[in-house]
C-alpha positions as CSV (number, residue, x, y, z in Angstrom):
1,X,-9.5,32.6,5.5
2,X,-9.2,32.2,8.9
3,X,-10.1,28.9,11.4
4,X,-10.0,29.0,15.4
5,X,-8.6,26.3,17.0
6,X,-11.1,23.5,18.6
7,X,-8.9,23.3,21.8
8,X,-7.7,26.7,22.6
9,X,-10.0,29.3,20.2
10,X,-7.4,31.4,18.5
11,X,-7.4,32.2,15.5
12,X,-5.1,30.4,13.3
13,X,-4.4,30.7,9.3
14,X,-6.0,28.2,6.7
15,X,-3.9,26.9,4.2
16,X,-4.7,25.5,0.8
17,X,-2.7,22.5,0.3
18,X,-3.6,19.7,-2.9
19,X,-6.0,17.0,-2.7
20,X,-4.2,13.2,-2.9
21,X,-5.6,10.9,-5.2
22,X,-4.4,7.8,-6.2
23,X,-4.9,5.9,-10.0
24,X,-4.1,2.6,-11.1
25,X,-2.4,1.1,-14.5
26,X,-4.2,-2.3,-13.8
27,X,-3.1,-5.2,-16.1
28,X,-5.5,-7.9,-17.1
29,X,-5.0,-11.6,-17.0
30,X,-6.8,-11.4,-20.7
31,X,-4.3,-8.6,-22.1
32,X,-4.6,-5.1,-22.3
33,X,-5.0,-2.3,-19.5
34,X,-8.6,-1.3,-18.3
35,X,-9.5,2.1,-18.0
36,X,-13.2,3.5,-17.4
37,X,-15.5,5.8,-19.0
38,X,-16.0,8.5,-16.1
39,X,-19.7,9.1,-15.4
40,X,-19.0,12.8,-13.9
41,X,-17.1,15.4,-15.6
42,X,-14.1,15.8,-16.2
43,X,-15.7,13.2,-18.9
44,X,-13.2,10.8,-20.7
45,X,-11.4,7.6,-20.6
46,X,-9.4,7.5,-17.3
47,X,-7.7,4.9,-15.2
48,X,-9.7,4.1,-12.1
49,X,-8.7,5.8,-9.2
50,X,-9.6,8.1,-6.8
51,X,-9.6,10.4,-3.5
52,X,-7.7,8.5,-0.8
53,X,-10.0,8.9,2.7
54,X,-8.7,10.2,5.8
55,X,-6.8,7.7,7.6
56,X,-6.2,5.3,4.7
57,X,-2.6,4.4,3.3
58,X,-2.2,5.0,-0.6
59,X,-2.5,1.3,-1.3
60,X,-5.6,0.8,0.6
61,X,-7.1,3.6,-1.5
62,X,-5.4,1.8,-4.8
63,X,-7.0,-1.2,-3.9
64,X,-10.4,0.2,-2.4
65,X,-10.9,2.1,-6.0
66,X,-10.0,-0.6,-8.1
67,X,-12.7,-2.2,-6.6
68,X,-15.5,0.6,-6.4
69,X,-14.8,1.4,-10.3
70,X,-14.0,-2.4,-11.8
71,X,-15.2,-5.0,-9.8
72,X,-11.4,-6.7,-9.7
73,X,-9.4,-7.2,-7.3
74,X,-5.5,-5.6,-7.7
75,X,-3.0,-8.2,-7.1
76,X,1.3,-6.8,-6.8
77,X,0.2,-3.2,-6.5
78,X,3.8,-1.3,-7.0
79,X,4.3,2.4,-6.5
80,X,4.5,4.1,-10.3
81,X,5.4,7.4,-10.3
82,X,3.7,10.7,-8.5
83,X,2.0,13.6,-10.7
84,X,1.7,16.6,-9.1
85,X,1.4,19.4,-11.8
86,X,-1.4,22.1,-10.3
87,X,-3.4,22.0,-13.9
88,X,-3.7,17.9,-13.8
89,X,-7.1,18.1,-12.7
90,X,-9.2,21.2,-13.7
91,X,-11.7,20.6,-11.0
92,X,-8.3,21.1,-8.0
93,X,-5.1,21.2,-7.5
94,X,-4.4,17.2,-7.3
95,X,-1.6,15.5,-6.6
96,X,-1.7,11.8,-7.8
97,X,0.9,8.6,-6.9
98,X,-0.1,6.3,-9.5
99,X,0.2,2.3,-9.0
100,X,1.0,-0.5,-11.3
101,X,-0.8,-3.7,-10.4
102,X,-2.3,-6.8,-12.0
103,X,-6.1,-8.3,-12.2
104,X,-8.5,-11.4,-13.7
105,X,-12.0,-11.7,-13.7
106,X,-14.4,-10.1,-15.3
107,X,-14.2,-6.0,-14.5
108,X,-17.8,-4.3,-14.4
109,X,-17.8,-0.5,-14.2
110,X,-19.3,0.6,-11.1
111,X,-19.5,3.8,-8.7
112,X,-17.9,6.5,-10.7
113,X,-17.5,4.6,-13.9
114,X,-20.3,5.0,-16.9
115,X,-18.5,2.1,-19.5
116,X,-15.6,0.1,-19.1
117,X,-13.1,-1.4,-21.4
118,X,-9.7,-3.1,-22.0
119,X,-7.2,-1.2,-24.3
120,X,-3.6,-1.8,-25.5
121,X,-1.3,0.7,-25.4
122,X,-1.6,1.2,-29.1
123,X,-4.8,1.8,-29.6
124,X,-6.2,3.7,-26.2
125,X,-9.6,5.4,-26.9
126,X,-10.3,9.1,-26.5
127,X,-10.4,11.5,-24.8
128,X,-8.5,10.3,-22.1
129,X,-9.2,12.5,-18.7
130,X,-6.6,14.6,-17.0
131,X,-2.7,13.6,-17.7
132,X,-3.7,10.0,-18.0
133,X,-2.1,10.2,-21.7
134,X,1.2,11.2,-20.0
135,X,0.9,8.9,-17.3
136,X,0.3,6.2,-20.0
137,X,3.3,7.4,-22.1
138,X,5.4,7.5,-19.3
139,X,4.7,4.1,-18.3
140,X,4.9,2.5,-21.9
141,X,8.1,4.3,-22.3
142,X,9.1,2.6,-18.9
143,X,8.0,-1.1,-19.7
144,X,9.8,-0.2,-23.2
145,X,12.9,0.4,-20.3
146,X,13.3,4.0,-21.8
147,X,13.2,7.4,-19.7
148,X,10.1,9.1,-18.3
149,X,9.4,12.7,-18.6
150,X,12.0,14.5,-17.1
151,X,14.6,12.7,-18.5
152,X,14.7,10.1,-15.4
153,X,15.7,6.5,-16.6
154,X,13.3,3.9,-16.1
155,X,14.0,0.1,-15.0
């Protein structure tokens, strides 16, 4: 597929390139980690996240969804680890840089989110949505100060 350019009119090549998202292990104040029910499919359990917007940093977008789908607002929002395997998210090719952070209040699901709920890592509901069950062993094996997939050490 071809686009022309706005300024000049030629004709210049358009390239398919992955969608960035963003999604967020949020710890709560009360214990546990919350993740959402999606409303839309892929259906699951899934950590909130989302699409980050034109002209928006990745923790802006971190923050902005963890709003939209919880009602909380993220407090020491840290940089995870980045996902980028094409068949993550059956709907595009995806890449994701997922974000630890912390919350209290009360979460209520909104926008995207049908149900809401606070799990441990021991006893996480199912189906979970795209890789979250990756991302989620990834990141107990990390807390546990083991190695994530890969073979890369954590801590």
């Amino acid at each position: 597929m071809h686009l022309h350019c706005p300024n000049c009119g030629e004709t210049v090549a358009r390239y398919r390139n992955p969608l960035l998202t963003v999604d967020l292990i949020i710890s709560h104040a009360a214990g546990g980690i919350i993740l959402i029910e999606r409303k839309n499919p892929p259906f699951g359990w899934a950590l909130p996240g989302g699409f980050v917007d034109y002209g928006e940093s990745l923790e802006a977008a971190a923050a902005r969804e963890a709003r939209e789908e919880t009602g909380l607002e993220p407090t020491n929002l840290k940089q995870f680890r980045a996902y980028s395997d094409p068949g993550r998210d059956p709907r595009h090719h995806t890449v994701t840089l997922v974000f630890t952070a912390d919350a209290a209040g009360t979460p209520a699901a909104a926008d995207d989110a049908a149900a809401l709920g606070r799990f441990t890592l021991d006893a996480l509901p199912r189906p979970l949505a795209f890789d979250h069950e990756q991302i989620l062993a990834d990141y107990r094996r990390f807390r546990d100060g083991g190695t994530l997939a890969g073979g890369r050490r954590s801590g």
